[in-house]
C-alpha positions, 0 to 999 in steps of 0.5 A: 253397245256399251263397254265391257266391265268388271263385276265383283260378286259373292255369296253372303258370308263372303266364302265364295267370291267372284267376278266376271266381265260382260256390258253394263247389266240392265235385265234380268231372268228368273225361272218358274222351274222347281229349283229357281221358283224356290230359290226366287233369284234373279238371274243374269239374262245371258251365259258366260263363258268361263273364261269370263268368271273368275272363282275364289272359294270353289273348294265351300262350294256345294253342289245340287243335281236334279231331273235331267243334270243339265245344270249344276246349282252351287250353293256356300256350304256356309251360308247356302247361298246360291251364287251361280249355276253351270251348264252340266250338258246340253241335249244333242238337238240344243240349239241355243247359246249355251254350252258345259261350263257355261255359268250363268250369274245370281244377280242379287250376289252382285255388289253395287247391283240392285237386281230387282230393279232390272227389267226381268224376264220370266222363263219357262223352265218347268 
């Protein structure tokens, strides 16, 4: 197990800016529903808990909604990337980690990370 680090993150412009604690990323996540096979990003493997995230810009944010709600898909009004998605909600019968607020982090927002070079994980998301 490795230490807990410090990761700086942002979208493109520079508008959003962020960071988050968790051990060193080695894998990744990306999913074939129809919002993230368009998207095309890879995705942190695991949620974080938002006390683990910390936001500047929130306020250039935009927010997509579709299908269930389950998940908030933020975006920069300004460049249209998507830094990071959150957990709107999670069905009564849900059974795993993730809970309303959760985020989970667009690796390729992260500096000094080469996200492709990750082993990545795709999810069935449709």
């Amino acid at each position: 197990m490795t230490a807990p680090r410090t990761y700086s993150a942002s979208c493109h412009c520079g508008a959003i800016r962020f960071t988050f604690t968790c051990e060193e990323i080695t894998s990744g996540r990306r999913c074939n529903c129809s919002i993230c096979i368009r998207k095309g990003a890879v995705m942190s493997s695991n949620y974080f808990r938002p006390s683990d995230v910390g936001v500047e810009g929130k306020e250039r944010l935009a927010l997509y909604q579709f299908g269930d709600k389950d998940m908030n898909h933020f975006f920069c009004r300004a460049c249209g990337i998507s830094p990071f998605s959150t957990v709107a909600s999670v069905p009564p019968d849900y059974q795993g980690s993730a809970r309303p607020g959760d985020y989970r982090i667009n690796l390729g927002c992260v500096h000094d990370l080469d996200a492709l070079s990750l082993d990545i994980q795709v999810i069935n998301g449709k």
